[in-house]
C-alpha positions as CSV (number, residue, x, y, z in Angstrom):
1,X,91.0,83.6,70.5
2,X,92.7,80.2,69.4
3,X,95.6,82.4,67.9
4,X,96.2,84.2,71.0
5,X,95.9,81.0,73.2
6,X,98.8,79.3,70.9
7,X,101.2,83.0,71.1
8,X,100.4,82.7,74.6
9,X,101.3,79.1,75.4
10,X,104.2,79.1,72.9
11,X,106.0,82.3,74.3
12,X,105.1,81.1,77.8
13,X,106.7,77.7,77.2
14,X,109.9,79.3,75.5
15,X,110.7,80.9,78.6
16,X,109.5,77.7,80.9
17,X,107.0,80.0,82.6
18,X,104.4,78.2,84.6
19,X,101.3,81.1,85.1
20,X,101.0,81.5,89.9
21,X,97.8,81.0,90.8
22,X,98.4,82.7,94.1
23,X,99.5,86.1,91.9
24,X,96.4,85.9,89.9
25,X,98.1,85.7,86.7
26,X,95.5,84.8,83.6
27,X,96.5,86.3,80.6
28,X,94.1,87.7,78.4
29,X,93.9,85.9,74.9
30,X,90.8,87.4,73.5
31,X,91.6,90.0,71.3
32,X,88.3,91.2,70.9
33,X,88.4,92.4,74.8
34,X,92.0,93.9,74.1
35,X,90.3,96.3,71.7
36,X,87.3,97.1,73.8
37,X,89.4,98.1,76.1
38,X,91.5,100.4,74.3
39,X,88.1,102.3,73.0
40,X,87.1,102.1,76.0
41,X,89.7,104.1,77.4
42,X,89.4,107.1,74.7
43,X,93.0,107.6,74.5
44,X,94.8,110.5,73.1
45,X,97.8,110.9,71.8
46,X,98.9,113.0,74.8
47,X,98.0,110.4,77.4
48,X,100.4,108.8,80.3
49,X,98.8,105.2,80.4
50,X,99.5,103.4,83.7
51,X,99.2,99.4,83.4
52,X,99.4,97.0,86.5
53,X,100.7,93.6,86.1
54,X,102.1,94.2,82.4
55,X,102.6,90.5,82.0
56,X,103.9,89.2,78.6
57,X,103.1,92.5,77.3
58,X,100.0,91.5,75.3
59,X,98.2,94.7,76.2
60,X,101.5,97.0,76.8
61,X,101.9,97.2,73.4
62,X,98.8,97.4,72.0
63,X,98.1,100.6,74.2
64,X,101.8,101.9,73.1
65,X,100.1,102.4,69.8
66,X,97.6,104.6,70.5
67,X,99.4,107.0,73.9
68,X,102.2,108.9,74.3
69,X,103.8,106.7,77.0
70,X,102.9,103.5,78.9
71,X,104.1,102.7,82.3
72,X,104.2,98.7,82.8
73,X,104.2,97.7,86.6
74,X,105.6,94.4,86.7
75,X,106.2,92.2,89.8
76,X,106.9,88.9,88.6
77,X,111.1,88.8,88.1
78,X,110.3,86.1,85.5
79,X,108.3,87.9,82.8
80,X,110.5,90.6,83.0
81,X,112.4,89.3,79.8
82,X,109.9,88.1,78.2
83,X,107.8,91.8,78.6
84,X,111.4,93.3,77.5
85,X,111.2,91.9,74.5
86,X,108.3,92.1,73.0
87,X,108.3,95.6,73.6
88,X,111.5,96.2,72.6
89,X,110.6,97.8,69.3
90,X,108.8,100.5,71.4
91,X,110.5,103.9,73.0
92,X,107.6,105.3,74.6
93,X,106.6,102.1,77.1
94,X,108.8,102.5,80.5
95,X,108.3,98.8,82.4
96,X,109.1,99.3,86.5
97,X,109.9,95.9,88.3
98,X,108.0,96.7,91.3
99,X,105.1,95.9,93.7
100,X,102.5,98.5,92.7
101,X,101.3,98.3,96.5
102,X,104.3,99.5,97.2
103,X,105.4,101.7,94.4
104,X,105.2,105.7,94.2
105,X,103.7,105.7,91.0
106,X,105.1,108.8,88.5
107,X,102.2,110.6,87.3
108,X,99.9,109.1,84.9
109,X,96.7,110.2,83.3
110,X,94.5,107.1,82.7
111,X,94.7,103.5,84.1
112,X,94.1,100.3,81.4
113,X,94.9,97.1,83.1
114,X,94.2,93.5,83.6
115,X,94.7,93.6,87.4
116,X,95.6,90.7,89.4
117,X,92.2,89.8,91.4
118,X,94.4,89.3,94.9
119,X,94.6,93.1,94.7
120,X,91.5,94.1,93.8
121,X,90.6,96.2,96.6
122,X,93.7,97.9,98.2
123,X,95.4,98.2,94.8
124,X,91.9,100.5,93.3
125,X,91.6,102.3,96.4
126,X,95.7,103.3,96.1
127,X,94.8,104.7,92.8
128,X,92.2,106.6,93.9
129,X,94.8,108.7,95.9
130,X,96.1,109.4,92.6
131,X,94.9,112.8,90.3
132,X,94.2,110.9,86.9
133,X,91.1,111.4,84.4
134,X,89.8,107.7,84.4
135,X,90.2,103.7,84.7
136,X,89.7,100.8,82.7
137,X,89.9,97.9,84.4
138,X,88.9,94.3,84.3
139,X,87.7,92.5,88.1
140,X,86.4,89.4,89.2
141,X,82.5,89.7,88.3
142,X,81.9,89.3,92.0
143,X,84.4,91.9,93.0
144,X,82.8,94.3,90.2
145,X,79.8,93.9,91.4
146,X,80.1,95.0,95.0
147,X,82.2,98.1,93.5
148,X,79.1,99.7,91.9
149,X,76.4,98.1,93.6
150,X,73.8,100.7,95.1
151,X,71.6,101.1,98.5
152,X,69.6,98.2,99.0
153,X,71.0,96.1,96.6
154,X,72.1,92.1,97.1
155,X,75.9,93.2,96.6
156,X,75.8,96.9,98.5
157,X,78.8,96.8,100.9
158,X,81.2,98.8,102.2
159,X,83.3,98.8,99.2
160,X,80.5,100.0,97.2
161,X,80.1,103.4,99.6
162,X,83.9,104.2,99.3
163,X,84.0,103.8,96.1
164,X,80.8,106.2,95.7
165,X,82.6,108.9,97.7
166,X,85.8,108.6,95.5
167,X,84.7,108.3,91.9
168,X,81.8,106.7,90.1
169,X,81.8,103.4,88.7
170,X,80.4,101.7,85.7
171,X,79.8,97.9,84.7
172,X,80.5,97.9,80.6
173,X,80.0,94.3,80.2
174,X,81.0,91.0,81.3
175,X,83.9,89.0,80.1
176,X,83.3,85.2,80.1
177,X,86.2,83.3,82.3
178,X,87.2,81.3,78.8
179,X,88.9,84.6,77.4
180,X,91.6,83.6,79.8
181,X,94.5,81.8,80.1
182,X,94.5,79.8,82.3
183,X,91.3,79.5,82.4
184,X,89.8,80.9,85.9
185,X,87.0,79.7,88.0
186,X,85.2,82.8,87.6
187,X,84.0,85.3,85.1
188,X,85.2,88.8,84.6
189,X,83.8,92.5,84.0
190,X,85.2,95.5,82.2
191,X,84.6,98.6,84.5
192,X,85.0,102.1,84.3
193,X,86.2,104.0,87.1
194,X,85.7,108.0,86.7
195,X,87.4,109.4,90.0
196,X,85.5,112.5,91.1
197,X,86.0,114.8,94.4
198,X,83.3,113.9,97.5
199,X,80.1,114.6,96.3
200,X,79.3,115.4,99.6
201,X,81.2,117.3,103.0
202,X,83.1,114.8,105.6
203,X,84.6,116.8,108.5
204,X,86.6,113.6,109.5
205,X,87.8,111.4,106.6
206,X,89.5,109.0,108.8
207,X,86.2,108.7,111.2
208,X,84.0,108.2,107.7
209,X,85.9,105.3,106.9
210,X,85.8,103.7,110.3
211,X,82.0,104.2,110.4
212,X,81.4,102.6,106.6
213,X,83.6,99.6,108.3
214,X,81.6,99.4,111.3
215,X,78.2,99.5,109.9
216,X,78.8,96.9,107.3
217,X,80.5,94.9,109.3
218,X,77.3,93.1,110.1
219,X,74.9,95.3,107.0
220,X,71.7,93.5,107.9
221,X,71.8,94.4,112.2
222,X,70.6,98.0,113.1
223,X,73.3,100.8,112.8
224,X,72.5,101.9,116.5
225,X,73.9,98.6,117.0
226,X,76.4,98.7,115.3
227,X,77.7,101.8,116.5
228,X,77.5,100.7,119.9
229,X,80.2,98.2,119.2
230,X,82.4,100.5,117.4
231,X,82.2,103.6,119.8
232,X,82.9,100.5,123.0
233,X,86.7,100.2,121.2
234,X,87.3,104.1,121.1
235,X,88.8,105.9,123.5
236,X,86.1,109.1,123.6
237,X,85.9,111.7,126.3
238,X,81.8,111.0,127.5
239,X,80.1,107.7,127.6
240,X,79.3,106.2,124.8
241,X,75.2,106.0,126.0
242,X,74.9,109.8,126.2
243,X,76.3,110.1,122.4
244,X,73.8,107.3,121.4
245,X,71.1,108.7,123.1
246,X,71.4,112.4,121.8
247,X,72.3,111.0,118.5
248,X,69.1,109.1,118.4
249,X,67.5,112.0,119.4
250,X,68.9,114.1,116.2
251,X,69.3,111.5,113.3
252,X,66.8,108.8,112.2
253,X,69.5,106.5,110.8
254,X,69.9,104.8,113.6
255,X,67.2,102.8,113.4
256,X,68.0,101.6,109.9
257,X,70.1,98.6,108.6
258,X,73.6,99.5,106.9
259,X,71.9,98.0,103.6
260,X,69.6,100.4,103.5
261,X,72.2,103.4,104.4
262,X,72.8,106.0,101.6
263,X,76.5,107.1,101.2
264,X,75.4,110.9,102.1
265,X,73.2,109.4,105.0
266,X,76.6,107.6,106.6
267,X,78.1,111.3,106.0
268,X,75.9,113.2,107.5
269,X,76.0,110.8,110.9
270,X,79.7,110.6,110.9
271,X,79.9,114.6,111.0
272,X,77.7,114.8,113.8
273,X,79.4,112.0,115.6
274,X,82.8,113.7,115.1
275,X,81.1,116.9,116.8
276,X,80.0,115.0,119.9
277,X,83.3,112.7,120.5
């Protein structure tokens, strides 16, 4: 790790490169994590690997050796150079100056990546729009945490039943903070994220989403409660007391807290509240 630590600082310091905090940029200088995840990621030699916030290329080329092509998202104008170069020796890595918020990404079939944390959530929910076989990805432990966290669980949030619906999710192992650079306040995990289609029917996607977000929005109050609130800002047809009332005569969730919801149980009400409004 103290050989990566000195490339790092040296190369960084050659270009007068001072890491943003506010982009979440700590580079990776253990390179026992670097080849975890490459076997993690089981690639083949006819893979499209998609990485996010390329960096100085430290990863980028590593997985150049084992795919067929790498696509390195890049946002920062000042590592551009510096990721130019040290994959220069490489014809099958494409790097794209871009936001990848904001980027139509060209097809790819697996994700490795050392994401920037301050992206966490709308940048793995993007993906999951995407057709690809599977994810390797390192999060905030935290973050990591809530993603595959199950029913009744501490962490068990709204990002952990969207998630559920899109693909399933997988803790491999924590990554201490120190195999950073700069060192972050925080540690890490290495996940895997297998996308997979619903496991269960939604009627109304749109609705199911705007139900996970109104019953965690307070997880521990009752989701009769909750739904109260949410069905006051909608503009529905009949009054909100006669769906709440014939609901409560059908369903038995209402009485329970959004921790204790299951994914398919937060389906099920969301199709029968789409029937009634």
């Amino acid at each position: 790790m103290t050989k990566f630590l000195t490339e790092t600082q040296k190369i960084l310091k050659k270009y007068n490169i001072k890491p943003r905090k506010r982009m979440g940029q700590n580079f990776l200088i253990d390179s026992d994590v670097l080849d975890k995840q490459i076997a993690y990621a089981d690639l083949q030699g006819t893979d499209i690997v998609l990485e996010i916030g390329a960096g100085i290329g430290t990863l980028t080329t590593r997985l150049a050796d084992h795919a067929k092509k790498i696509i390195a998202v890049e946002k920062d104008p000042r590592l551009l150079d510096i990721l130019k170069e040290q994959c220069a020796k490489y014809d099958n890595i494409k790097i794209i100056h871009d936001d990848i918020l904001q980027l139509d990404i060209p097809p790819f079939t697996k994700v490795v990546s050392n994401i920037p944390y301050s992206i966490s959530s709308p940048l793995t929910f993007k993906l999951l729009t995407y057709d690809f076989d599977g994810a390797i990805l390192t999060y905030q432990l935290d973050f990591a945490e809530r993603l595959a966290a199950t029913v009744g669980s501490r962490e068990y949030s709204r990002l952990s039943v969207t998630a559920y619906y899109r693909a399933k999710v997988k803790i491999l192992e924590k990554i201490s903070r120190d195999a950073f650079y700069p060192t972050p306040l925080v540690n890490s995990a290495l996940v895997k994220i297998t996308p997979h289609p619903p496991p269960f029917l939604i009627e109304d996607e749109d609705l199911f989403f705007e139900v996970i977000r109104a019953i965690f929005n307070r997880k521990n109050r009752k989701v009769k409660t909750m739904l109260s609130i949410f069905l006051d800002k909608q503009k529905i047809s009949i009054s909100k007391k006669q769906i709440l009332l014939e609901l409560t005569q059908e369903l038995p969730f209402l009485e329970k807290r959004g921790r204790e919801m299951l994914p398919e149980e937060i389906g099920l009400l969301t199709n029968h509240l789409r029937r009634k409004i």
